[in-house]
C-alpha positions as CSV (number, residue, x, y, z in Angstrom):
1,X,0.0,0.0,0.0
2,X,2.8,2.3,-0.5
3,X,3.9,2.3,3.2
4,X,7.9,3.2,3.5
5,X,10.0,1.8,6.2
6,X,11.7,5.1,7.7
7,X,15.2,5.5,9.0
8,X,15.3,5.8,12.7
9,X,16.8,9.0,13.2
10,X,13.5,10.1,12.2
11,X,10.9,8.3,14.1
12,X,12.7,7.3,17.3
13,X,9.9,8.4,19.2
14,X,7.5,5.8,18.3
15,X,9.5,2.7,18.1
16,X,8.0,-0.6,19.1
17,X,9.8,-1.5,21.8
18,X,10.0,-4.6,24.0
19,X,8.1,-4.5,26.9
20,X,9.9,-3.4,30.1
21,X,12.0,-5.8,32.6
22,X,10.7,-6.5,35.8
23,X,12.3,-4.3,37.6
24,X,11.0,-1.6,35.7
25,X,7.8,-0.9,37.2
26,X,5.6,1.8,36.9
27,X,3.6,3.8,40.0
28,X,0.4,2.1,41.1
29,X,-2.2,4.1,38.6
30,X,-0.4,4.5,35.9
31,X,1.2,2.6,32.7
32,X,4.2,3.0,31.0
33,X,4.2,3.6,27.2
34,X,6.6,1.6,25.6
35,X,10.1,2.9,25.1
36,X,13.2,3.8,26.7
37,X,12.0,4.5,31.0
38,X,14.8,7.4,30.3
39,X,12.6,9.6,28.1
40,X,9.0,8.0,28.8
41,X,5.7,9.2,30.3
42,X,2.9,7.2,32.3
43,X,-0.3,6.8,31.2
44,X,-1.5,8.0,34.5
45,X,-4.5,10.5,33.3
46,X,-8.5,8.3,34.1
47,X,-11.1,8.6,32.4
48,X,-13.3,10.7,34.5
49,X,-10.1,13.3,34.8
50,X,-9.6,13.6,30.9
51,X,-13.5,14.1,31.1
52,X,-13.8,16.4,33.2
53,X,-10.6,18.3,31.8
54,X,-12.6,18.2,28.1
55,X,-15.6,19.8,30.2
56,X,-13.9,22.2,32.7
57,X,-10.5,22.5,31.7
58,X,-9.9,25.5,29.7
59,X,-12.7,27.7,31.0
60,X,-11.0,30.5,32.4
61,X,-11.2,34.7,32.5
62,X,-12.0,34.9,28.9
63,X,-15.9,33.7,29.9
64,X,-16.1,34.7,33.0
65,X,-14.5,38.1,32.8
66,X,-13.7,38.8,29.2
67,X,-17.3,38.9,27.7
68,X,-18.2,42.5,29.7
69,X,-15.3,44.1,27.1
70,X,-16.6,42.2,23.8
71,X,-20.5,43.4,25.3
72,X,-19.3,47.0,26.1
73,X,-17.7,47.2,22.5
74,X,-19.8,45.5,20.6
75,X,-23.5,44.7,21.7
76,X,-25.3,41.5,22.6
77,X,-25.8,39.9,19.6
78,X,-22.3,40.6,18.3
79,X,-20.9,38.3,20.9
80,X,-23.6,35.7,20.6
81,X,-22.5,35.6,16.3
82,X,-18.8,35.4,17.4
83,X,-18.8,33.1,20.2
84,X,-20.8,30.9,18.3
85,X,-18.9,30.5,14.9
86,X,-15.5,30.5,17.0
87,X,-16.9,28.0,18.6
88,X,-17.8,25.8,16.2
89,X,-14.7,25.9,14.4
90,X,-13.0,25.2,17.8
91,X,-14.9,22.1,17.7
92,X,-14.1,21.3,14.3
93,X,-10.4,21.5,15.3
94,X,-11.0,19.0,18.4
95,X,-13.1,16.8,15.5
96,X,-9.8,16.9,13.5
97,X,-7.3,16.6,16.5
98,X,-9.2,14.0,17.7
99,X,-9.4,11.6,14.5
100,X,-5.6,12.0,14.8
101,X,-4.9,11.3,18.3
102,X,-7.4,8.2,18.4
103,X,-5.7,6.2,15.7
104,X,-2.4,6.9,16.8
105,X,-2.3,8.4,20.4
106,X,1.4,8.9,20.4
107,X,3.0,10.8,23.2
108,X,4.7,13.6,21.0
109,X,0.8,14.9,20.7
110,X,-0.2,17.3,17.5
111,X,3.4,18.6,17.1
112,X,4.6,14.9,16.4
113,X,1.2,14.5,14.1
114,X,2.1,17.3,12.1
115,X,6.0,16.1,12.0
116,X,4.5,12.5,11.1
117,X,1.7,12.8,8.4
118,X,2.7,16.8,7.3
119,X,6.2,17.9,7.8
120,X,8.9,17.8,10.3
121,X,9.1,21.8,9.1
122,X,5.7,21.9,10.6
123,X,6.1,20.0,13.5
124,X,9.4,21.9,14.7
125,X,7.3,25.9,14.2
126,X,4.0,24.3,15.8
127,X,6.1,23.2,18.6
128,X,8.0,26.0,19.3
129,X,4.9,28.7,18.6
130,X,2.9,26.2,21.0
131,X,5.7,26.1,23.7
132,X,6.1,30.0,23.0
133,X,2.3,30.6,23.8
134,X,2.1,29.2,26.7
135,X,5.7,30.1,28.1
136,X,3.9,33.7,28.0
137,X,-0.1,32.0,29.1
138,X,1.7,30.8,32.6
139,X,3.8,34.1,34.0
140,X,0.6,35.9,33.0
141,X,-1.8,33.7,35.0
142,X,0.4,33.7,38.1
143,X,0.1,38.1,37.6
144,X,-3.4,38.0,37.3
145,X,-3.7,35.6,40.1
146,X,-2.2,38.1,42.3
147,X,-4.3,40.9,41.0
148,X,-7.3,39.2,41.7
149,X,-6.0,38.8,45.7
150,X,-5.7,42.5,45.6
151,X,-9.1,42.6,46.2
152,X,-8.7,41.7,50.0
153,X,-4.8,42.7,50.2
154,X,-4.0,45.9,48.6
155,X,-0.6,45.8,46.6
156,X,0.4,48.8,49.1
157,X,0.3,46.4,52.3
158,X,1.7,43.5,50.6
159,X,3.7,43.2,47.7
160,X,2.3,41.3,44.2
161,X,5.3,39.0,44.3
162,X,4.7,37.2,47.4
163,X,1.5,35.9,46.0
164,X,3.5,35.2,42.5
165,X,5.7,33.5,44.5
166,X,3.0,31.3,46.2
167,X,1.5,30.0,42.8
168,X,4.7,29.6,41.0
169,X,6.1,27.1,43.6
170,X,2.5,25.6,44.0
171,X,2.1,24.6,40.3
172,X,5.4,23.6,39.7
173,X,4.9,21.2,42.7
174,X,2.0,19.8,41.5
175,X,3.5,19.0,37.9
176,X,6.3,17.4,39.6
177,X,4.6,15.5,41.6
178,X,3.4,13.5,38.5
179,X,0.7,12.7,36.2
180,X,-1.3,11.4,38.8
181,X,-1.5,14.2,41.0
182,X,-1.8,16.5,38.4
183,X,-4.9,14.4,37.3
184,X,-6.7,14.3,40.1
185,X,-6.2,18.2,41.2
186,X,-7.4,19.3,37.8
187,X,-10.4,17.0,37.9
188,X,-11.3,19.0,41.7
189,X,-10.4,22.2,39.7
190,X,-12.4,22.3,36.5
191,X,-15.4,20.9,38.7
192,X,-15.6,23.4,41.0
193,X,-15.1,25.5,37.5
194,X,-18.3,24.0,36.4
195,X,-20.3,23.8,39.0
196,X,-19.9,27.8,39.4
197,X,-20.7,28.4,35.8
198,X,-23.6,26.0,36.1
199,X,-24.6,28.5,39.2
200,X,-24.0,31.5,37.4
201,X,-25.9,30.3,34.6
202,X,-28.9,29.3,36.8
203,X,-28.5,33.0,38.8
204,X,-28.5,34.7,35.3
205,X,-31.7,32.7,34.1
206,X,-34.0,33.5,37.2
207,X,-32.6,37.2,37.0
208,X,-33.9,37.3,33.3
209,X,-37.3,36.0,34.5
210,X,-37.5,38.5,36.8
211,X,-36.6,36.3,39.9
212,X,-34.2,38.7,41.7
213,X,-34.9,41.2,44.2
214,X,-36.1,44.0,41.4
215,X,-38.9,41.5,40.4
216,X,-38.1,42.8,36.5
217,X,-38.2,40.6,33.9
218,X,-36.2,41.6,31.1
219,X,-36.6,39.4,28.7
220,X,-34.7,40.4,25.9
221,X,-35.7,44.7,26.4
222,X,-32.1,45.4,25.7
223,X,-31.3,43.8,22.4
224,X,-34.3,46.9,21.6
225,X,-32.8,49.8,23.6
226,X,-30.0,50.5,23.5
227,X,-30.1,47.8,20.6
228,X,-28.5,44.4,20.0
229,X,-25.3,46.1,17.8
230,X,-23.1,49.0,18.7
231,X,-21.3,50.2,15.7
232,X,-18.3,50.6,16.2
233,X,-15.5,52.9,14.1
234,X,-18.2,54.5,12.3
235,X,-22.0,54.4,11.9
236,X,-24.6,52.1,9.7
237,X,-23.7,48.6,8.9
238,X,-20.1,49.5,8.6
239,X,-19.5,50.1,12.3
240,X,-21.9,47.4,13.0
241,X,-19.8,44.6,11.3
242,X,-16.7,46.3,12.8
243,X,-17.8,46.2,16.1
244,X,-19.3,42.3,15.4
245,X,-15.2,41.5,13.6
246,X,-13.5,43.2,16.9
247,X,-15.3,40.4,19.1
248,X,-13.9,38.0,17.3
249,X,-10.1,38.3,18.6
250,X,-12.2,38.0,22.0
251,X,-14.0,34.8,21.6
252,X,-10.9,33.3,20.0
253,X,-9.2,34.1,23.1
254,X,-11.7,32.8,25.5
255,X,-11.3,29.3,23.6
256,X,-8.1,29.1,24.0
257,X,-6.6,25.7,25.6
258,X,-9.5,24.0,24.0
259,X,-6.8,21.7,22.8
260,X,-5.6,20.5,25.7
261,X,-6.8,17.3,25.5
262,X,-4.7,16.5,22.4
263,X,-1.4,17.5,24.5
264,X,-2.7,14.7,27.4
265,X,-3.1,12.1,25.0
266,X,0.2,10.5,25.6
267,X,-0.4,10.2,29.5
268,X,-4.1,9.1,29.2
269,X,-5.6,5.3,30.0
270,X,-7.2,4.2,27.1
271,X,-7.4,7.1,24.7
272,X,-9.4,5.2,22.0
273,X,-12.3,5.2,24.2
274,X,-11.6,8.4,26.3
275,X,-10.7,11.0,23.7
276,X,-13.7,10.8,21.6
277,X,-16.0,11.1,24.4
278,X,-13.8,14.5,25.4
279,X,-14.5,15.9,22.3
280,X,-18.6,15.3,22.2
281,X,-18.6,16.6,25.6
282,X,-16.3,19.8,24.3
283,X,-19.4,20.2,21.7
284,X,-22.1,20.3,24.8
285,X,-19.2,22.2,26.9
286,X,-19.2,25.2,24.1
287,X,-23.2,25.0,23.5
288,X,-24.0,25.0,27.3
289,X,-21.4,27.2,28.9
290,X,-20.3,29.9,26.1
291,X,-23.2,30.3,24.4
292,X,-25.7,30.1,27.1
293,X,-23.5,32.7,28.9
294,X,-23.3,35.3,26.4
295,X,-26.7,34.7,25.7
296,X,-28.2,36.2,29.5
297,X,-25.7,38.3,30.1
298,X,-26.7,40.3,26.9
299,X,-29.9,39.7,28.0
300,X,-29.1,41.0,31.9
301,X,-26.6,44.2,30.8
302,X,-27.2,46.7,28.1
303,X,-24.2,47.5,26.5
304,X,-23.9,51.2,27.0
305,X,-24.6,50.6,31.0
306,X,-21.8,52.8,33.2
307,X,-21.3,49.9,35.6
308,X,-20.2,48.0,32.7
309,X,-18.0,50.6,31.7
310,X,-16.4,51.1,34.4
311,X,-16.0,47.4,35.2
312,X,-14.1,46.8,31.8
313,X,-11.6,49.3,33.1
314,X,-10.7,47.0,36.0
315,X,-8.3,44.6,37.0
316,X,-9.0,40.8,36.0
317,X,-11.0,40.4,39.4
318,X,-14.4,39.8,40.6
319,X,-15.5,43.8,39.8
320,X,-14.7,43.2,36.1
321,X,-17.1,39.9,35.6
322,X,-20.0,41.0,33.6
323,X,-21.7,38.4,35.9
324,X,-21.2,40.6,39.1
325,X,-22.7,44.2,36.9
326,X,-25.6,41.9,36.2
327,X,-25.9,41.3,39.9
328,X,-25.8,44.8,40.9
329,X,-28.2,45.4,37.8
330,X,-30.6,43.2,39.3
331,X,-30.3,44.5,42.7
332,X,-28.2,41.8,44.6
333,X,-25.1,42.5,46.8
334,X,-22.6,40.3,48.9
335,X,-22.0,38.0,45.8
336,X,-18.5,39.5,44.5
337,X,-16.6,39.0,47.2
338,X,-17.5,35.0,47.0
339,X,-16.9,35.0,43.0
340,X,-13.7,36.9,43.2
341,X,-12.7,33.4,45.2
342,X,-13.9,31.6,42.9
343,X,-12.1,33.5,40.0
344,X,-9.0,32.7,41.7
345,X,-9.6,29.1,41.4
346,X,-10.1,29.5,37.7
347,X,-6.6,31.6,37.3
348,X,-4.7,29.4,39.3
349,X,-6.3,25.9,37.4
350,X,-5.4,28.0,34.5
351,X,-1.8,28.8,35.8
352,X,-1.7,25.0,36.5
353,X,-2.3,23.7,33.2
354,X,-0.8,26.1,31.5
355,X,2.5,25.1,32.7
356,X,1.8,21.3,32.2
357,X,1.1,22.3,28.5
358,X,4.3,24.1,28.4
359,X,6.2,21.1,30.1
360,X,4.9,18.5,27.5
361,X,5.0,21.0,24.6
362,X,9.2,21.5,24.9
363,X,9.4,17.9,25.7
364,X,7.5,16.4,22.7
365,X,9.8,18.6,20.9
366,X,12.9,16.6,22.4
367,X,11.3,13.5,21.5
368,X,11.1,14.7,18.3
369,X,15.1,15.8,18.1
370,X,13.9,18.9,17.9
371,X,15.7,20.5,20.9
372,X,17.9,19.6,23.2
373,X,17.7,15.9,24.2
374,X,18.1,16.4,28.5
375,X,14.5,18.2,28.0
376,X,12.9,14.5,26.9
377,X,14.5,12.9,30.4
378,X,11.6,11.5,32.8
379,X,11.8,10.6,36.4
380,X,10.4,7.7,37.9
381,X,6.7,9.4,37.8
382,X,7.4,10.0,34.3
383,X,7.9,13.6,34.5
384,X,10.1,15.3,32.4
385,X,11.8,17.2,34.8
386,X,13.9,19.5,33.0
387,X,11.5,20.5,30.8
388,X,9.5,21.3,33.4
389,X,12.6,23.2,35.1
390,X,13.2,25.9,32.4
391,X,9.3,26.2,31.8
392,X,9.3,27.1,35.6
393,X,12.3,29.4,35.5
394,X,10.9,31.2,32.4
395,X,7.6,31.6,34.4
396,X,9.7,33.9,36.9
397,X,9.1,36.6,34.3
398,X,6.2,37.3,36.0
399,X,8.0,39.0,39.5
400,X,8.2,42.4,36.5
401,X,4.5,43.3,37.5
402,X,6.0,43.4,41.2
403,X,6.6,46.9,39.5
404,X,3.2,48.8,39.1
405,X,4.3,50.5,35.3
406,X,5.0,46.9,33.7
407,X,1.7,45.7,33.7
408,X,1.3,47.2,30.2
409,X,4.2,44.6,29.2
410,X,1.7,41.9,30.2
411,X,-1.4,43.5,27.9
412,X,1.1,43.3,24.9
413,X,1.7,39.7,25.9
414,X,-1.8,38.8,25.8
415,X,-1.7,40.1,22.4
416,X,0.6,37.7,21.4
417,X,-0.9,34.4,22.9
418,X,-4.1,35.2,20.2
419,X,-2.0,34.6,17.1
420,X,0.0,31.9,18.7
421,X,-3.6,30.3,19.5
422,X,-4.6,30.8,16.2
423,X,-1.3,29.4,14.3
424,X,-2.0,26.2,16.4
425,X,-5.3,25.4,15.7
426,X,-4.0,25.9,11.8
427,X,-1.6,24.0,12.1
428,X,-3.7,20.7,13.4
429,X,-6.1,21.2,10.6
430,X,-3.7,21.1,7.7
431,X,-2.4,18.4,9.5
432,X,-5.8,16.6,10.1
433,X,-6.2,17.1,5.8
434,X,-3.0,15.3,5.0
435,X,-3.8,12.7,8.0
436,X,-7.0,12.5,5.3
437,X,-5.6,12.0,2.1
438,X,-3.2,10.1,2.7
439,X,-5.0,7.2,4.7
440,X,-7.6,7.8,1.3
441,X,-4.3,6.8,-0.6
442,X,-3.1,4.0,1.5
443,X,-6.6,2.5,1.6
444,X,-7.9,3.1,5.2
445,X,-11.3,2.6,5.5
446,X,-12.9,4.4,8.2
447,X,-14.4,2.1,9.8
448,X,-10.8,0.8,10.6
449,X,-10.8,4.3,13.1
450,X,-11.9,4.5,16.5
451,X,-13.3,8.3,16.1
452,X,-14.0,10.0,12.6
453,X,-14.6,14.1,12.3
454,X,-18.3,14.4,11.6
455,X,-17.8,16.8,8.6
456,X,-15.1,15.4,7.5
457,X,-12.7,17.4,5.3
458,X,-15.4,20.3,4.7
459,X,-15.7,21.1,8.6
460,X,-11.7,21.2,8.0
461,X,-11.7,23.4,5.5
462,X,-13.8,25.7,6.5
463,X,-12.3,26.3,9.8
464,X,-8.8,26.5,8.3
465,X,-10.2,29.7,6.2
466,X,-12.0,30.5,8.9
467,X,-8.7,30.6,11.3
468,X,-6.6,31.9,8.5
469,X,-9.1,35.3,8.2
470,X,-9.6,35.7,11.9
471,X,-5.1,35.7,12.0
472,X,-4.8,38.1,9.4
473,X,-7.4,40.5,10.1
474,X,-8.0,40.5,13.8
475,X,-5.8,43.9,14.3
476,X,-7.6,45.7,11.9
477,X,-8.1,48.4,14.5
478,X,-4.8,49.1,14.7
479,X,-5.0,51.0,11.1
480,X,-8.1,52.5,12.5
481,X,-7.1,56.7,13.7
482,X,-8.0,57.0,17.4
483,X,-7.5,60.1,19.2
484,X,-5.4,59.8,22.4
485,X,-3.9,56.5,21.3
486,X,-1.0,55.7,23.3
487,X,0.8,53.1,20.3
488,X,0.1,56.5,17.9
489,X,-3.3,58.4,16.3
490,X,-3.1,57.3,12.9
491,X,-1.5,53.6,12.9
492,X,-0.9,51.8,16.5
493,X,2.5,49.7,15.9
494,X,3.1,48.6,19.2
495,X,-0.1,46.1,19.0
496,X,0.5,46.1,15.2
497,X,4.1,44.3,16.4
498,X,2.4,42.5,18.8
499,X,-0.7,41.4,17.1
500,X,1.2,40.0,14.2
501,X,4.7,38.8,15.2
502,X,3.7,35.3,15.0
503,X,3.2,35.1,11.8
504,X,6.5,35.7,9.9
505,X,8.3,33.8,13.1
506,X,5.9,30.9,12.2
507,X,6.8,31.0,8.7
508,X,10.6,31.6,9.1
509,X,10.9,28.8,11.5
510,X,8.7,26.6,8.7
511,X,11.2,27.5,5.8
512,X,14.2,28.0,8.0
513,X,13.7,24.6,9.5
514,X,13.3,23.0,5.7
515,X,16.5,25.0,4.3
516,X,18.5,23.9,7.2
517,X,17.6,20.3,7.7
518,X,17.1,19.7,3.6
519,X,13.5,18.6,4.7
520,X,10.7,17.2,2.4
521,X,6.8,17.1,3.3
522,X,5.2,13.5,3.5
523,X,3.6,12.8,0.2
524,X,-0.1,10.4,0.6
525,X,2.1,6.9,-0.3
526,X,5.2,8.0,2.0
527,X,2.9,8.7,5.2
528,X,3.8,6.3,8.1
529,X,0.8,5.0,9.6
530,X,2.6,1.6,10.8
531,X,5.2,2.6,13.3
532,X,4.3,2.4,16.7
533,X,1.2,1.8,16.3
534,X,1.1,-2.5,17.3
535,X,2.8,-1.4,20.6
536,X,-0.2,1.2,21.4
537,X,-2.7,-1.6,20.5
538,X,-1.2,-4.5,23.1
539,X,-1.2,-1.5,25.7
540,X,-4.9,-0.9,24.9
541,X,-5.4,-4.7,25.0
542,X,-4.1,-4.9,28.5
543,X,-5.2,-1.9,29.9
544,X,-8.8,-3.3,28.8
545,X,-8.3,-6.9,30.0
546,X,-6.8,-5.6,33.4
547,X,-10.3,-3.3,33.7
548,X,-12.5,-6.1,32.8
549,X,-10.9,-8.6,36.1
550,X,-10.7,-5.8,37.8
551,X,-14.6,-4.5,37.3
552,X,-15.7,-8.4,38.1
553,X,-13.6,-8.8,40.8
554,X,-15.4,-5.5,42.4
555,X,-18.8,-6.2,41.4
556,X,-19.0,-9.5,43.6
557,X,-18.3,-7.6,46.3
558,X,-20.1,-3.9,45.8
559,X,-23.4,-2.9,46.7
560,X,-25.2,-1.1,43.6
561,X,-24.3,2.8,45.0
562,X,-20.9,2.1,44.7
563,X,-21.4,0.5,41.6
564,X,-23.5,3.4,39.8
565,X,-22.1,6.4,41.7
566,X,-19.0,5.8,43.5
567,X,-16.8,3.5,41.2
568,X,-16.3,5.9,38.6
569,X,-14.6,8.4,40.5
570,X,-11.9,5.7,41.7
C-alpha cells in the first residue's frame, strides 16, 4: 500500500519497543508507554479526569470576565454571532485533533502529528509557537492571580510577588509531583469551575425571569434599547460589522486551551475510548457554557450601562465579571466577594495547566530531536523534569508586575498568545487534511478508526479559512485613527508588532527549519501510519483486560451505589 520503512533517526519516538523488565515498574495508577524509561511518560491520566478536563478544563477569565469588554464594544448579539462561529470551528479543530490522536495516540501529541503525516518543518514551528504561547499563558496567570487577591490585600500592604511566589512554587509542585496528582487536582479544579458556571448560569436565568430582588423581567428589552449592535469605528452597517469583527479576537481568546486534550493524550488510560467522548462533551461544553453565557448576560446588561464601563476598566477580578454588573443590575449584593474566590480558582487551574502544557509542549519537541535531548528525560513518575525546570524558570518573568508600570508589558503579551492560539489550531487542521488524504491513498477505511470528524474534510476546511481570516485581520483596528492613542493616532504599531509577530516567526521557523535540515513534506504513499502503532494496540489490549478482572472482581463484592455512583470516581 505504498507504506515506506523510515530511518530511525527520524521516528525514534514511536519505536515498538520490548516491553519493560521487571524491575521496571511503573507507580500504582499508571502505565508505561513503551520505550526507553529514560525519556518515557505514564499513562497515569482516568477517564473521568480527561472528562472532566474536556468539560472544565480550559474555562477561564476569557468567559467569565472577558465577555463585559466584547458586550461593552460591541452589543449582545455581536458576541452571541462570534462566540458561536469560533466556537464551532474550535470544535471542528477538536473533531480533526481527535481523528488523529485516536488512531495513533502517540506521546509527541499534534506537534509529532504534524511532523508524522505533514512535515517535520511543521512540527518543529507548531512546537516551538505552541511552547512560545504558553511560556507567556503561565507568568501571565500567576500576575493575574495576584491581582485578583488584591481585592482583599492591597498591593500597598503587601507586595504582588509574594503571591506570584505562592503559585509559582504551587504549580510547579504539583507538575512534579506527577501525572497522577496533576490528574486528580485538575479534575477537583475544573469541577468546581463548572459547578460555578452552572450556578452563574442558573442565577442569570432567574434574573432574566425576573426572579431577583427588582422582580423585572427583562426578557430580551435590551437587544431593543440601547439595541442588539453597537457600531463601532463608524455608523450604519459598517460600524456594526466592525464592532461584530473586533469580538472576534475576543472569543478566539476565550477558547483558547481547548486543545488541551490532544497534548494529554500521551499520559491518558485508554485514549481510543476516552478522547472521543472529550471531544462530544467539548461540543455540549461550548453549547452549554459559552453560548448560554453570552446569551443572559446580553440579556441582563445593556451595552452602554456605566457599571459595565467602568467594570471593563478594572483589573482581572471579581469587579470586572459582567456576571457581578448583572448582579448589581438586578439589585443583589454580597455575591463579588465570594466570586472573586472563585475567579481565583479559575486563574490558578489556568496557571496550572498552562505550565503542564508548556512542560509537555518543549518535551514532545525533544522526542522529536527537535531540541535539546536532557528536556525529553523522565523521572520515575514520568515527569520530564527539565522541561518542566526551564518552563518554571521562564515563568519567573512574572516578578516584572511586582513593578506597578510593567503591567502594560503583560497586555502586549496577551496580544501575542491570540496569534499563537490561532497558528495552532492551523496547524492541526492542515495536519488533520494530510492525516486524510493520505490514509484515502493507502486505503484506510474508516471504519478501521476508533473516532472519525463528523464533517469530514469540509468542517476542516472551513475552519482553516476560517482561522486563516480571523489571523490576518484581527488587528484591523490598529489601522483604525483614534485620538489619544497611546501606540500612535493614525497607525498603533506597538499592538501592530504584537498582534502580528507570530506570523513571519511561524513561517521563518517553517522554511528555515526545511533550508536547514534539507527537509521534504510527506507525500499520501510515503505517510507512516505503521510505526508504533502494534505497541499502542497491546497496551490498549491490556489496559482493557486488566479493567475487565478488575470491574468483576469488584462487582462480587459492591453494593449497587458504589457501583452506579462511586466507582467511577476511583
Amino acid at each position: 500500500m505504498g507504506l515506506m520503512h523510515r530511518k530511525n533517526a527520524e521516528f525514534n519516538v514511536d519505536k515498538v519497543s520490548s516491553p519493560p523488565s521487571s524491575h521496571e515498574v511503573s507507580p500504582p495508577g499508571t502505565q508505561r508507554v513503551g520505550g526507553d524509561p529514560a525519556t518515557e511518560l505514564h499513562r497515569g491520566l482516568r477517564s473521568r479526569q480527561i472528562t472532566m478536563i474536556a468539560i472544565g478544563g480550559a474555562i477561564g477569565t476569557g468567559l467569565i470576565i472577558g465577555t463585559g469588554s466584547a458586550l461593552a464594544k460591541a452589543g449582545p448579539l455581536s458576541i452571541l454571532i462570534s462566540y458561536t462561529l469560533v466556537g464551532f470551528v474550535v470544535y471542528m479543530v477538536m473533531c480533526a485533533l481527535g481523528e488523529m490522536a485516536t488512531y495513533l495516540p502517540i506521546q509527541s501529541g499534534f506537534t509529532g502529528y504534524a511532523t508524522r503525516f505533514c512535515d517535520p518543518a511543521l512540527g518543529f514551528s507548531l512546537g516551538y509557537t505552541y511552547w512560545f504561547k504558553y511560556i507567556i499563558v503561565t507568568p501571565n496567570q500567576l500576575t493575574a492571580a495576584a491581582l485578583v487577591i488584591q481585592y482583599w490585600v492591597p498591593r500597598e500592604r503587601v507586595n504582588p510577588g509574594v503571591f506570584i511566589a505562592v503559585f509559582l512554587v504551587a504549580i510547579v509542585l504539583i507538575n512534579y509531583l506527577g501525572i497522577k496528582i496533576f490528574g486528580e487536582i485538575e479534575f477537583w479544579l475544573s469541577s468546581i469551575k463548572v459547578l460555578t458556571i452552572c450556578g452563574l448560569l442558573i442565577l442569570s436565568l432567574v434574573l432574566v425571569l425576573g426572579g431577583g430582588p427588582d422582580h423585572d423581567r427583562k426578557g430580551f428589552r435590551y437587544w431593543k434599547n440601547p439595541g442588539a449592535m453597537k457600531p463601532l469605528y463608524g455608523t450604519g452597517d459598517k460600524g456594526r460589522f466592525l464592532g461584530l469583527w473586533s469580538t472576534f479576537v475576543t472569543a478566539t481568546f476565550a477558547y483558547l486551551g481547548t486543545e488541551l486534550v490532544g497534548v494529554t493524550v500521551g499520559e491518558a488510560q485508554n485514549p481510543r475510548r476516552v478522547i472521543p467522548r472529550a471531544i462530544k462533551l467539548t461540543f455540549w461544553r461550548i453549547v452549554v457554557f459559552y453560548m448560554c453565557s453570552v446569551l443572559l448576560i446580553g440579556m441582563l446588561v445593556p451595552y452602554n450601562s456605566d457599571r459595565l464601563s467602568f467594570a471593563t476598566k478594572q483589573d482581572p477580578g471579581a469587579s470586572a465579571s459582567p456576571f457581578v454588573v448583572a448582579m448589581i443590575e438586578s439589585g443583589i449584593s454580597g455575591l463579588p466577594g465570594f466570586l472573586n474566590a472563585l475567579i481565583l480558582i479559575f486563574v490558578f487551574s489556568a496557571a496550572n495547566s498552562d505550565l503542564y502544557i508548556a512542560t509537555r509542549t518543549l518535551y514532545s519537541l525533544a522526542k522529536e530531536g527537535n531540541s535539546h535531548r536532557i528536556f525529553a528525560r523522565t523521572d520515575s513518575r514520568g515527569v520530564p523534569i527539565y522541561a518542566l525546570g526551564l518552563s518554571a524558570t521562564i515563568a519567573c518573568i512574572a516578578f516584572l508586575n511586582c513593578a506597578s508600570d510593567s503591567t502594560k508589558v503583560f497586555k502586549y503579551f496577551v496580544n501575542l498568545v491570540t496569534i499563537f492560539g490561532l497558528l495552532t489550531w492551523i496547524s492541526i487542521l492542515v495536519t488533520h487534511i494530510y492525516f486524510v488524504k493520505a490514509r484515502r491513498a493507502q486505503g484506510i477505511e474508516k471504519h478501521q478508526l476508533a473516532y472519525t470528524a463528523p464533517f469530514g474534510l469540509y468542517g476542516t476546511y472551513f475552519a482553516l479559512v476560517f482561522c486563516i481570516v480571523i489571523a490576518v485581520f484581527k488587528n484591523f483596528d490598529v489601522f483604525v485613527h483614534v485620538k489619544g492613542r497611546a501606540g500612535g493616532e493614525n497607525f498603533d504599531y506597538v499592538n501592530f508588532i504584537t498582534g502580528y509577530l507570530g506570523i513571519p516567526l511561524y513561517l521563518i521557523m517553517i522554511f528555515g527549519y526545511k533550508i536547514t535540515m534539507k527537509s521534504k513534506g510527506w507525500t499520501p504513499l510515503t505517510t507512516d501510519f505503521i510505526t508504533g502503532k502494534d505497541a499502542i494496540d497491546r497496551e490498549e489490549e491490556e489496559f482493557l483486560a486488566n479493567k475487565a478482572a478488575n470491574r468483576q472482581g469488584n462487582s462480587k463484592n459492591a453494593g449497587w451505589f458504589y457501583r452506579n455512583f462511586v466507582a467511577w470516581l476511583l
